[in-house]
C-alpha positions in Angstrom: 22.2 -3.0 15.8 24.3 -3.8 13.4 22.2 -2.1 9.8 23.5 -1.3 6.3 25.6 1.3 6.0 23.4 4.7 6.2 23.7 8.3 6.9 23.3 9.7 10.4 20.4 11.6 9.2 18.3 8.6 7.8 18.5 6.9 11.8 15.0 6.6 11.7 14.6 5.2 8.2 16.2 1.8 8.4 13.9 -1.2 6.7 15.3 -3.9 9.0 18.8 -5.4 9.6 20.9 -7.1 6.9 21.9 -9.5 9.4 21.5 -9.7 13.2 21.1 -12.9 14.8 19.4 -13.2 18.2 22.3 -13.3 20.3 23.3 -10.0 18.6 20.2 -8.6 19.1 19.7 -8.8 22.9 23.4 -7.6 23.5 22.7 -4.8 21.7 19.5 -3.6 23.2 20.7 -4.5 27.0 18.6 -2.7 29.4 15.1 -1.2 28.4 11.8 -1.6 28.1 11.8 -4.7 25.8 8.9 -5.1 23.8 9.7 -8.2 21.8 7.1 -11.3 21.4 10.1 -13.6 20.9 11.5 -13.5 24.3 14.6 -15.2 26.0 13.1 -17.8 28.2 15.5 -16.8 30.7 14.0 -13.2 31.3 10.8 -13.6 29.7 8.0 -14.0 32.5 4.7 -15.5 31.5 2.3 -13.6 30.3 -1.1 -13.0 32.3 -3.9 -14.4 30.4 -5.0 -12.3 27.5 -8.2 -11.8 25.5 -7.5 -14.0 22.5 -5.7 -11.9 19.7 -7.2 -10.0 16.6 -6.7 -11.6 13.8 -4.1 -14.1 14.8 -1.9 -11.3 16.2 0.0 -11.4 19.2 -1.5 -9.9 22.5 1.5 -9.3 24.2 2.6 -5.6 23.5 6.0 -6.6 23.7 6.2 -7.8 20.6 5.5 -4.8 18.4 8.1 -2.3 20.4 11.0 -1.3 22.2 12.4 1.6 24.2 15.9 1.6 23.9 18.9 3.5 27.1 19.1 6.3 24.6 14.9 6.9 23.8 14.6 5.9 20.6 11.8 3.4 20.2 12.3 0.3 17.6 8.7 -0.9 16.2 8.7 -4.1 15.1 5.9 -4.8 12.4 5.4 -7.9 10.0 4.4 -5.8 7.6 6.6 -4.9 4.5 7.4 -1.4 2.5 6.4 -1.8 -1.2 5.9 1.7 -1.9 2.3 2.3 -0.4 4.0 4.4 2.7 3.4 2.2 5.6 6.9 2.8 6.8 5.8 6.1 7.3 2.2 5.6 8.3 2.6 2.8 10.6 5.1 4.9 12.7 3.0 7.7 12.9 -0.1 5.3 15.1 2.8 4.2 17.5 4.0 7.8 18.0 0.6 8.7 18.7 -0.5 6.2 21.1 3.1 5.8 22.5 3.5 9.9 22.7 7.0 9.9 21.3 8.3 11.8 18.6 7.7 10.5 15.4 11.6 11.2 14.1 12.2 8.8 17.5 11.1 6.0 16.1 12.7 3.7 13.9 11.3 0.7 11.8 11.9 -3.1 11.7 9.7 -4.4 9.2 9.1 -7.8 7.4 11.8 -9.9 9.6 10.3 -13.0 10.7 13.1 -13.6 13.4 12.5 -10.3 15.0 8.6 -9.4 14.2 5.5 -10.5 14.9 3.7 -13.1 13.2 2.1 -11.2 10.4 -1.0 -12.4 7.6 1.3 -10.7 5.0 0.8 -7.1 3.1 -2.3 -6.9 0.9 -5.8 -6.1 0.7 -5.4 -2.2 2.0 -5.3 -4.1 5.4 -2.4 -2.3 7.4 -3.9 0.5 8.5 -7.7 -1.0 8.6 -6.9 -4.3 10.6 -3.6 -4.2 12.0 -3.6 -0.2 12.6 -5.9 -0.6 15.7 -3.6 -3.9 16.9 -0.3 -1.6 16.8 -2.1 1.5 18.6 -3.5 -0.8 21.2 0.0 -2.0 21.8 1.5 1.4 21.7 -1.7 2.4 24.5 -0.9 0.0 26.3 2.9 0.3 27.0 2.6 4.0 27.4 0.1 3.0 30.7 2.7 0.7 31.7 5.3 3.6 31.7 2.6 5.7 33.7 2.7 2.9 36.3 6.2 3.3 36.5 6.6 6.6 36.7 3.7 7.2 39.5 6.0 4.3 41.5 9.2 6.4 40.3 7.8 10.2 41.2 5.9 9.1 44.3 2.4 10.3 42.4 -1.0 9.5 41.7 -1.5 8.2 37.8 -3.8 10.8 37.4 -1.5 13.8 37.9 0.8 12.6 35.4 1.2 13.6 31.7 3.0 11.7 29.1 4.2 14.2 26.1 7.2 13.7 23.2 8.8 10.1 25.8 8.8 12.3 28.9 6.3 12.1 32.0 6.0 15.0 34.3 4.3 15.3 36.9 1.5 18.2 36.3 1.4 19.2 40.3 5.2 20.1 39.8 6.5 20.5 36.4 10.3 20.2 37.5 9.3 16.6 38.3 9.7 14.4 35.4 11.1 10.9 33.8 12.0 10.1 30.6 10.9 6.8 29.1 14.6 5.8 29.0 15.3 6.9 32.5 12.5 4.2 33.8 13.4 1.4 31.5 17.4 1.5 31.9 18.6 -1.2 34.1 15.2 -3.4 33.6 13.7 -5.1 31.8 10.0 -5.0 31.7 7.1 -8.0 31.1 4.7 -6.0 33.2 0.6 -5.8 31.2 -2.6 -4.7 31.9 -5.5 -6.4 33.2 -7.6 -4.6 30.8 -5.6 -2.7 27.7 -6.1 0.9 27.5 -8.3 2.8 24.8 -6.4 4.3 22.1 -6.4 7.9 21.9 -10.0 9.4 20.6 -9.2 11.8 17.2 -9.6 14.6 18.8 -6.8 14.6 20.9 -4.6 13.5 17.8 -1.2 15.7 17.1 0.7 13.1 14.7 -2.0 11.2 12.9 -3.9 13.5 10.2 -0.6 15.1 10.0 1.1 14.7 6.3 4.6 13.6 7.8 7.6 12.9 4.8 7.9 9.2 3.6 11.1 7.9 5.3 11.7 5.6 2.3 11.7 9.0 -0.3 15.4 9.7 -0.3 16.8 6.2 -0.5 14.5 5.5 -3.3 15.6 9.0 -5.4 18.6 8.6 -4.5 19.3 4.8 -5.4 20.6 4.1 -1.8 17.5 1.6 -1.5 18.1 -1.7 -1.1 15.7 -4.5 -2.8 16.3 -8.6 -2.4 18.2 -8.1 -6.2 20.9 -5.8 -4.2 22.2 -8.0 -2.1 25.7 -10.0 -2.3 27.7 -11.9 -0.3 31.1 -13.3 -0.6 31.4 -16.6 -3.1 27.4 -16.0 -3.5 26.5 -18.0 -7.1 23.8 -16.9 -9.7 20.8 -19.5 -10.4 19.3 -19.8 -13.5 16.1 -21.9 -13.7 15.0 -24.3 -16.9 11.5 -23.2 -17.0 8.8 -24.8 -19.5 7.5 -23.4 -22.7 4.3 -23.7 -21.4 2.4 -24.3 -18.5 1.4 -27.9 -18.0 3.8 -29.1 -19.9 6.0 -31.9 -18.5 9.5 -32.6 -19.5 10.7 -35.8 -21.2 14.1 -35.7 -22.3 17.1 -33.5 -21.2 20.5 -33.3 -21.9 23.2 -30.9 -19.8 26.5 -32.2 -21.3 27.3 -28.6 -23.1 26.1 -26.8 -19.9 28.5 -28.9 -17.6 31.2 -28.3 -19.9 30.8 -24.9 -19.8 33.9 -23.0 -17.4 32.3 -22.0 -14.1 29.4 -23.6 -14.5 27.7 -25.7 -12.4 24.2 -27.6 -13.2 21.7 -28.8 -10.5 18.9 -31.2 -10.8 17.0 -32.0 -7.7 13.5 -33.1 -8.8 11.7 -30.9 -11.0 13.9 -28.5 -10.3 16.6 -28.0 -13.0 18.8 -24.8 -12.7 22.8 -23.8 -13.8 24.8 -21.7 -11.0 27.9 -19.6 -11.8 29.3 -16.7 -10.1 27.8 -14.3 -13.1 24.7 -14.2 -13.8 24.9 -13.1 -17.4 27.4 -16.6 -17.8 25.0 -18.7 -15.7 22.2 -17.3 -18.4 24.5 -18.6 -21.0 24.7 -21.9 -20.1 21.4 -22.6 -19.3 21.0 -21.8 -23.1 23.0 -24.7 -23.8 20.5 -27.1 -22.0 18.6 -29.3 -24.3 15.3 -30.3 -23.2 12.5 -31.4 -24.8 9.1 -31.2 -23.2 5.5 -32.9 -24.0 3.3 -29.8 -24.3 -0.8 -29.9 -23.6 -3.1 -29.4 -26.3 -4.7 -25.4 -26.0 -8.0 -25.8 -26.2 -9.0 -21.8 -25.3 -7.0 -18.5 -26.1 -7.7 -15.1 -25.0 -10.5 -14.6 -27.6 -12.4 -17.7 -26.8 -11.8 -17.5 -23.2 -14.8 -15.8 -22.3 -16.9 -18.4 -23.6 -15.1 -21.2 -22.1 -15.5 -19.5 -18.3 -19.4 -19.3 -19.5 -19.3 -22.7 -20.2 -16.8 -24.2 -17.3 -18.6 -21.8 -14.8 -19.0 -23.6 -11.1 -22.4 -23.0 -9.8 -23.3 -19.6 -8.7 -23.5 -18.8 -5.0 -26.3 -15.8 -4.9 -24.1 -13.2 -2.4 -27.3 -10.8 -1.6 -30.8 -11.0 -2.4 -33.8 -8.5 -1.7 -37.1 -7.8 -3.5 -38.0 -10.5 -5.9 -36.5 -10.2 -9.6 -39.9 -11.0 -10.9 -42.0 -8.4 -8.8 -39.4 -6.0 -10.5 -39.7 -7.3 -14.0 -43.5 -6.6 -13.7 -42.7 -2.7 -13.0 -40.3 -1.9 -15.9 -41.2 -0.6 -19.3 -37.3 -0.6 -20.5 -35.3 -3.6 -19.7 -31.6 -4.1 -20.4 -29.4 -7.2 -20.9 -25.5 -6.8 -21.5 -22.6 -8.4 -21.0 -19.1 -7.2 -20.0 -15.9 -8.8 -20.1 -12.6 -8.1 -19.2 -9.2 -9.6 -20.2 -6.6 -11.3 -18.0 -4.0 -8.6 -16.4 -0.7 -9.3 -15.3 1.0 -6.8 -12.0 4.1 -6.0 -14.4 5.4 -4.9 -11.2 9.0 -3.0 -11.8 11.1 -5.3 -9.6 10.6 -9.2 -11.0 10.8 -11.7 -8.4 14.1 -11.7 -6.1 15.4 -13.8 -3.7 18.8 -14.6 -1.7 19.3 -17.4 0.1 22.3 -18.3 2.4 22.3 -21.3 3.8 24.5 -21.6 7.7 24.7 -24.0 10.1 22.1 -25.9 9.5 19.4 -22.6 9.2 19.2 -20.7 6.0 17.9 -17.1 5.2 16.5 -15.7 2.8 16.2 -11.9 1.5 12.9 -11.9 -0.5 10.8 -9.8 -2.7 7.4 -10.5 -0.9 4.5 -9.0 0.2 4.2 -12.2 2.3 7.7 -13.3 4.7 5.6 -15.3 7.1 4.3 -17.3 4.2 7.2 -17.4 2.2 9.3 -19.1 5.5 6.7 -21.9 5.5 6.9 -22.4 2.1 10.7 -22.4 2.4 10.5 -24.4 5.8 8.3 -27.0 3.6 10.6 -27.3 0.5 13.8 -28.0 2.5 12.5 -30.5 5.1 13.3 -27.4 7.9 11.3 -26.5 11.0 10.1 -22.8 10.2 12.6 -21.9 13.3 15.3 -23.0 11.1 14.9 -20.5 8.7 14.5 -16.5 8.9 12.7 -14.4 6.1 14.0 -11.0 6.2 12.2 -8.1 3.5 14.0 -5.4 2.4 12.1 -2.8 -0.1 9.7 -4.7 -2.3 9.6 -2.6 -5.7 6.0 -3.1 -5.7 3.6 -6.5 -4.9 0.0 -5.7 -6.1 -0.8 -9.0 -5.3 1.8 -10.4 -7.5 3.9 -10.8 -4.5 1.9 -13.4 -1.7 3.5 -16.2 -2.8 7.6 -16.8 -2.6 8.6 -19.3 -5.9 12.0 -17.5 -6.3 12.8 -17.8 -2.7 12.3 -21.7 -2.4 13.8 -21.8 -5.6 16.8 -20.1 -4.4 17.0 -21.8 -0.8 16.8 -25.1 -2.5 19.8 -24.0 -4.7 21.8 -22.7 -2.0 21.3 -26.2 0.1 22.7 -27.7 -2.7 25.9 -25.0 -3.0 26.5 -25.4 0.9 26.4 -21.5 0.5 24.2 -18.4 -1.2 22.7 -18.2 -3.6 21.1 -15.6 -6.0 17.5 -16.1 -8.1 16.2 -13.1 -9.9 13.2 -13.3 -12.7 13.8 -12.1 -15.6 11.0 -10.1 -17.3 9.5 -13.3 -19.5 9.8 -15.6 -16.4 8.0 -13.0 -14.5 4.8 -12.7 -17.0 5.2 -16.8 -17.3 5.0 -17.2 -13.6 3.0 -14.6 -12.4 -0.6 -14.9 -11.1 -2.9 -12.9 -13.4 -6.0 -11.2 -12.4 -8.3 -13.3 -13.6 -10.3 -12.6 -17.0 -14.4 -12.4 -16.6 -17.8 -11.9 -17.6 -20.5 -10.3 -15.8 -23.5 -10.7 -17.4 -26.3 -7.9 -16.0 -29.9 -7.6 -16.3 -32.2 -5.2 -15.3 -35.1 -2.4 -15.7 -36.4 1.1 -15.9 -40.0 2.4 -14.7 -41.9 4.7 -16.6 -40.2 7.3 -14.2 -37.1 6.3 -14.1 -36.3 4.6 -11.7 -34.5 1.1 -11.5 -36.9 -1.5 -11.4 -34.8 -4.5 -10.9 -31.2 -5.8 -10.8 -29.8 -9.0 -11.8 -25.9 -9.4 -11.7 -24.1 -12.7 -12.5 -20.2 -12.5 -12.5 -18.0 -15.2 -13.5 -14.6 -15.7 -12.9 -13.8 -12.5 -11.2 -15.3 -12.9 -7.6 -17.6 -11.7 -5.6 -16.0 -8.7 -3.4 -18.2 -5.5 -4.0 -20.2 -7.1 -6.3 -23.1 -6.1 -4.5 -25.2 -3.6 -5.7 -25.2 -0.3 -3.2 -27.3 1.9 -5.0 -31.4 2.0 -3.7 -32.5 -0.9 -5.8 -35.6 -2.5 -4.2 -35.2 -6.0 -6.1 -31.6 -7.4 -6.9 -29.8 -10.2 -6.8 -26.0 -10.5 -7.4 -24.6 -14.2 -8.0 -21.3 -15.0 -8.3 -19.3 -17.7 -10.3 -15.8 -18.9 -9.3 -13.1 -16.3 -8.9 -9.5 -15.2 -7.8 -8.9 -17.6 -5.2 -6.3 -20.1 -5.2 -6.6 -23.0 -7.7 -9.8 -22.2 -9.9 -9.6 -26.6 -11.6 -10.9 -26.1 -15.4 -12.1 -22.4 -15.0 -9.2 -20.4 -15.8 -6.0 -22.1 -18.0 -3.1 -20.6 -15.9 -2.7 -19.6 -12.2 -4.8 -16.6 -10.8 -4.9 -14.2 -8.0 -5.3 -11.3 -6.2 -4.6 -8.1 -8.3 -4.6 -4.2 -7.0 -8.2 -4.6 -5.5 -9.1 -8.4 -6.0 -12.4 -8.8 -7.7 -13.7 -4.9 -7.0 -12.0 -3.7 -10.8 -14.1 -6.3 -12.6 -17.5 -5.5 -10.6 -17.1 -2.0 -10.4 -16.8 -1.6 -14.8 -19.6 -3.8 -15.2 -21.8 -2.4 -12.8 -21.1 1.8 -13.5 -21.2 0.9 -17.1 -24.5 -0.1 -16.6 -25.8 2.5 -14.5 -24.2 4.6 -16.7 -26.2 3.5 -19.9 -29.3 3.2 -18.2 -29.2 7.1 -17.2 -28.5 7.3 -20.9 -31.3 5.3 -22.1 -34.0 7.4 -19.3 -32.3 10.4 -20.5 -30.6 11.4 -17.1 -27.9 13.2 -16.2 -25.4 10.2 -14.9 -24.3 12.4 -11.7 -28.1 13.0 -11.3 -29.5 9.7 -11.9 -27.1 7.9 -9.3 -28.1 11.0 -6.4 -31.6 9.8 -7.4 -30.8 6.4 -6.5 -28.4 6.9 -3.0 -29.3 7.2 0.0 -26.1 6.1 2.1 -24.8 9.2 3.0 -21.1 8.9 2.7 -21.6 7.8 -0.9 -23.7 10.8 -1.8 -20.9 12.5 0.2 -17.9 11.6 -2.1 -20.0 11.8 -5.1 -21.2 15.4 -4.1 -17.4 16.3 -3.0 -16.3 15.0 -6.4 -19.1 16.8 -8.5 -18.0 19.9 -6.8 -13.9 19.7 -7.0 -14.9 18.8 -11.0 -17.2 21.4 -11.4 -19.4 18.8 -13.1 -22.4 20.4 -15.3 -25.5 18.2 -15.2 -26.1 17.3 -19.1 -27.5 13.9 -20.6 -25.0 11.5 -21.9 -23.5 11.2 -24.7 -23.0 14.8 -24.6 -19.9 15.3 -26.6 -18.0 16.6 -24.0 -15.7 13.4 -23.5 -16.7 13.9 -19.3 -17.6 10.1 -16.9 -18.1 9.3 -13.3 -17.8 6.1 -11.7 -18.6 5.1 -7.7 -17.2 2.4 -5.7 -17.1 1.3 -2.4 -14.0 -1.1 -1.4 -13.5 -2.2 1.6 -15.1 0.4 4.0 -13.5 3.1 1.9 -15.7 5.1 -0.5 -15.1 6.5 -3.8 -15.9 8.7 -7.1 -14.2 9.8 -9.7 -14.7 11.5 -12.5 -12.6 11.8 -15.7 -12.6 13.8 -19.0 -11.2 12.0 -22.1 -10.3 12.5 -25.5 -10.7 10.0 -28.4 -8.9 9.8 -31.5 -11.2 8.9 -33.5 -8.4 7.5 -36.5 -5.5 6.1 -34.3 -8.5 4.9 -31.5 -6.6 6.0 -29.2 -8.1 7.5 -25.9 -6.1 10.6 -23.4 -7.5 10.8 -20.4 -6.4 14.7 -19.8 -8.1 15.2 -16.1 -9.4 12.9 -13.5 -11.1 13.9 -10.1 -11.3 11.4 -7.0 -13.0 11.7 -4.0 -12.3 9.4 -1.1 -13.7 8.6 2.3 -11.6 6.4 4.2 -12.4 7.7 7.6 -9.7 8.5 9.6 -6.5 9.9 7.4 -3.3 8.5 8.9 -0.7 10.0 6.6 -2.7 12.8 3.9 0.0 13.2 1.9 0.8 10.0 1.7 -2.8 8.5 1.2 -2.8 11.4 -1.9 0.0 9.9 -3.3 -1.6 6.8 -3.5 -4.6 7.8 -5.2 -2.6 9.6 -7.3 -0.7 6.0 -8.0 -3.8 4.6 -8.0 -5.3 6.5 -11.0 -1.8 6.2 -13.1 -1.8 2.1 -12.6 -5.4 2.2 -14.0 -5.3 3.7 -16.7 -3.7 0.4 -18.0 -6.2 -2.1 -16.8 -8.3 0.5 -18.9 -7.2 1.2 -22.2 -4.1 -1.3 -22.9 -3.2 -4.1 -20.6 -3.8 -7.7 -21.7 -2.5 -10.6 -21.4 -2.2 -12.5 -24.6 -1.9 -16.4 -25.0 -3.0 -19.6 -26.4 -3.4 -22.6 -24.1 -0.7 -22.4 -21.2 1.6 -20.3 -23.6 2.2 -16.9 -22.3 2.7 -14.7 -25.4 3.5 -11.6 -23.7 7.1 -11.7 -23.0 8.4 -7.9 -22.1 6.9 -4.3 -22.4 7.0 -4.3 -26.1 3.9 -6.1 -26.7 2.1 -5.6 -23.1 2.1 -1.9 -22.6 2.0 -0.3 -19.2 1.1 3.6 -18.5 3.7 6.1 -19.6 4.8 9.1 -17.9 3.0 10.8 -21.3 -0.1 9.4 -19.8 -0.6 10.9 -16.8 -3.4 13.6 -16.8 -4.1 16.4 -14.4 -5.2 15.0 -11.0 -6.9 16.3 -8.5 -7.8 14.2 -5.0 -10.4 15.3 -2.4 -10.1 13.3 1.1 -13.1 13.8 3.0 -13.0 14.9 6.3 -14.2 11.6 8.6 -12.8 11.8 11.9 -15.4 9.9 13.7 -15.1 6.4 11.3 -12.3 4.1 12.0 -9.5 4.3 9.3 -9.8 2.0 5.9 -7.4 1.2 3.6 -6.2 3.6 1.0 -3.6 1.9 -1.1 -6.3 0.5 -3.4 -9.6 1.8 -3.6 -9.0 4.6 -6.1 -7.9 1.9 -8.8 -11.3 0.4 -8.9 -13.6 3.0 -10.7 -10.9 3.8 -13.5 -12.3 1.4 -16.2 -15.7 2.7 -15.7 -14.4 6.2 -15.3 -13.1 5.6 -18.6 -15.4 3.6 -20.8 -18.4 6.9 -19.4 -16.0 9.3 -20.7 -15.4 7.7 -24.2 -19.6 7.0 -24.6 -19.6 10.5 -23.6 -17.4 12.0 -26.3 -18.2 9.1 -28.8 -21.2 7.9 -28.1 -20.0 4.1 -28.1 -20.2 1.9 -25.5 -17.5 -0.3 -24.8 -18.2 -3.5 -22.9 -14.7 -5.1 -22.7 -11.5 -4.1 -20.9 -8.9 -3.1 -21.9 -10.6 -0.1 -24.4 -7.7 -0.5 -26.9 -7.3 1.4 -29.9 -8.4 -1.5 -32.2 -11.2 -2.8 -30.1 -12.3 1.4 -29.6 -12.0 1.8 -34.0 -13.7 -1.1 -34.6 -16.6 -0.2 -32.3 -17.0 3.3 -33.6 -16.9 1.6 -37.1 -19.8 -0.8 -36.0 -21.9 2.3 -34.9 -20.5 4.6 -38.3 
């Protein structure tokens, strides 16, 4: 395969080839056990019929792996490497199920010519809903080789063992084959009738083991190669005209300095207006020169009267569970409560801004793209140029983070349209304004919550209406015998006279939003029946896994039941998200004359059954914990109509390395329940984690995200 350049010692590290076209591809793997979806037609037999696929995957095993003459085994995955580990974590469930080595197998990830079809990289969904998809493969293919080898050795299935690629025959241990031997000189189309199980977790020796990420000395070392890297010979630089602001539509515009400019070259096709040159920093340059004018909407909403708009542009509420009735409750409290909690658009302020090549060839083009997304991002492309998707090839390399920032691909069509135009490649990359202009935001909201206490303290009744956020999690898990949760719009797709600007999924899609609103609440009702807040949620849980982590989490902290506020600056906050359960607790400091909070230790707890990669899975709670902190205390997203005001990191500030407290994790031990995501539950319970520790050392309660300094003095002025 022909890869970029790379150290004998990184073999099995490699992200995916910088270019390989098919032709190349099945020269170089030859013989072997092929397992590739996209087959020759020529060799490729048809496959039995198959159970339909889960999810939309492909059933045929082939298509996820392949067992190379010398042993090492290529998995092919349409999943991408932003950071979260899956590199690492998706090799270890094929080296189980498989029984190689896990330094045998190398990673192809994110290529749309040589992967599987793929839903794109989001919603902690690798490991949850594609893990069991790529064991099952592995299973599978490893029978297959058990088939062969019983034909090979002249022995019963039964007597065989399959251990690190080798099979040996357990009767006589000097009889053996390797997974090489069998595959050289064939090529293999041979499935099941009935796939395999995968292995049970007792019998695991790779997964639950913390193995090294095989992207960490690439990325420390600056060897790592992002869609921004990449160059080819003659490739041009596109700078884009964008608007001022959103909506606005342009009505008059004049190029004549830009074309005079020396290199320079300006496109129009459409509404898409752009300047190439070989520099970028020149191509910057001349687009300066453009002069447009543009016929800009009235703002009629900012991002102090947005919450009042979303009240009053709210879509009708879809109720999303309902038990008890509300007014059976009402009946039984003697202390009600009725607040409202709000939280301010976010933007993912990812490190890497959107970045895209495109080279256009022979009628196909291909792009190198910054996306969580490639299978997307080639339809999108396919679309723009008038291509049939097979016409054009989506290759990933390392995304410098997604968050959901990264599902769509605007810089890649922008940049394949471009390179049409040059008959060549070319280069788009975002600066930092056009990424806070362009990005999605996670959206802003208001949950409004009502409910009650009995004369015992226990909650009576829960009412929870949230608007604009979404409704995942919103549902109340604690024992609450009438609720009702109703939900208002949210973070999906095009959101028509709700939100001002486009929205989307953000680091745990809806769940961030919920969760402050709802452990807020809980929070100051414990207060109110003058309840320990650990205490009062026990009282109130009976699902065992959350009384688990909550337990586990009480412990690691050392956690000293004492009513709130106590003065002590200490929170907790549960969550569930998405089959993975979570609490944390924090302890904070708050300046009470700058307003400024420091979070100085946080402890989370996580179940997420089965732990693929533990050091990895720590590392992104750990990430988890640091990335919140912002949506907690200073990231907002400030504007007025469709102008964007925040324009860099001066004005919308992100969590510094100064920031970060001391943090501990605790991974429960869950062997028997299937493994959920981990690469964004932790996030979730930081704003609540937060606003109980600051009521806690304060005694304020602060209802809006972020807690910023001025928002924090100004409610500690209120109370005096």
């Amino acid at each position: 395969m022909k890869y970029e350049d790379e150290a004998p010692a990184n073999r099995g590290d490699r992200t995916g080839p910088a270019e390989l076209d098919r032709r190349e591809f099945f020269r170089r793997v030859g013989m072997g056990l092929t397992v590739f979806f996209v087959a020759d037609p020529v060799l490729a037999q048809p496959e039995p019929a198959r159970p339909p696929g889960r999810q939309g995957y492909p059933t045929d095993f082939n298509a996820y792996l392949r067992i190379g003459e010398d042993g090492r085994v290529t998995c092919f995955v349409g999943k991408v490497e932003l950071g979260q580990g899956t590199k690492t974590s998706l090799a270890q469930l094929l080296a189980e199920d498989l029984d190689v080595p896990l330094e045998s197998v190398d990673m192809v990830m994110g290529d749309t010519e040589l992967c599987p079809w793929d839903m794109g990289t989001f919603g902690s969904l690798s490991i949850r809903m594609f893990g069991p998809v790529l064991r099952s493969a592995a299973a599978e293919a490893r029978a297959v080789l058990l088939a062969m080898a019983a034909e090979r050795l002249k022995a019963p299935v039964g007597r065989l063992e399959a251990k690190g690629g080798v099979i040996t025959d357990t009767a006589d241990r000097t009889r053996r084959v390797t997974y090489a031997q069998l595959t050289r000189g064939k090529r293999i189309e041979r499935h099941l009738e009935k796939p395999p199980a995968v292995k049970p977790a007792p019998a695991f020796t790779v997964i639950g083991q913390s193995a090294p990420r095989r992207d960490a000395l690439e990325k420390v070392t600056g060897q790592a190669k992002y869609a921004g890297d990449f160059a080819f010979p003659g490739m041009l630089h596109g700078k884009v005209l964008r608007p001022p602001v959103h909506g606005a539509k342009l009505t008059s515009l004049d190029t004549s300095a830009a074309e005079r400019f020396e290199g320079a070259r300006v496109v129009r096709d459409g509404d898409l207006v752009a300047v190439l040159h070989e520099r970028p920093d020149l191509a910057e340059k001349a687009l300066g020169l453009i002069r447009a004018q543009f016929d800009r909407p009235a703002a009629t909403v900012d991002d102090r009267s947005i919450f009042d708009h979303l009240v009053r542009a709210a879509p009708a509420g879809e109720v999303v569970h309902e038990s008890g009735s509300l007014g059976e409750g009402e009946k039984l409290a003697t202390l009600r409560f009725d607040e409202t909690y709000l939280n301010s658009y976010v933007a993912h302020a990812t490190l890497e801004t959107h970045s895209a090549v495109a080279k256009m060839e022979d009628g196909r083009v291909t792009v190198w793209a910054s996306t969580q997304a490639p299978f997307i991002v080639r339809g999108q492309v396919a679309e723009a140029l008038g291509l049939p998707p097979e016409k054009v090839r989506v290759i990933t390399p390392y995304v410098g983070a997604g968050f959901g920032g990264k599902t769509g691909g605007l810089q890649a069509v922008e940049a394949a349209r471009l390179a049409r135009i040059a008959g060549g490649s070319v280069q788009v990359v975002w600066d930092r304004a056009e990424e806070f202009f362009h990005d999605t935001f996670r959206p802003a909201a208001v949950v409004r919550i009502r409910s009650g206490l009995t004369g015992v303290g226990r909650v009576a009744f829960w009412d929870f209406d949230v608007i604009g956020a979404g409704d995942r999690e919103a549902k109340q898990f604690y024992d609450v015998a009438h609720q009702r949760t109703v939900s208002h719009g949210g973070w999906h797709g095009e959101q028509t006279g709700l939100h001002p600007f486009g929205v989307g999924p953000w680091r745990a899609p809806s769940v961030n939003t919920n969760t402050f609103a709802r452990e807020s609440h809980i929070d100051l009702m414990a207060s109110r029946a003058g309840a320990d807040p650990v205490e009062f949620r026990l009282s109130h849980l009976t699902d065992p896994r959350m009384r688990r982590v909550l337990s586990a989490a009480a412990e690691k902290f050392g956690w000293k039941p004492q009513p709130a506020p106590s003065g002590r600056g200490v929170g907790v906050a549960c969550a569930i998200y998405l089959g993975t359960y979570v609490a944390t607790m924090a302890e904070a400091a708050v300046d009470r004359d700058s307003g400024r909070v420091r979070v100085k230790r946080v402890v989370c707890a996580q179940d997420m059954g089965v732990v693929v990669n533990p050091e990895g899975a720590r590392q992104q709670m750990e990430g988890s914990i640091t990335m919140g902190l912002g949506y907690a205390l200073t990231e907002e997203v400030r504007f007025r109509g469709g102008e964007i005001l925040e324009r860099n990191f001066d004005t919308y500030e992100i969590p510094r390395f100064s920031w970060v407290p001391e943090i501990e994790t605790v991974l429960i031990d869950a062997p028997d329940v299937p493994a959920s995501g981990g690469g964004e539950p932790p996030i979730v319970c930081m704003g609540a984690v937060v606003a109980n520790a600051i009521h806690d050392a304060a005694g304020v309660r602060m209802r809006q995200l972020p807690m910023a300094p001025a928002r924090l003095k100004e409610a500690m002025a209120r109370k005096g």
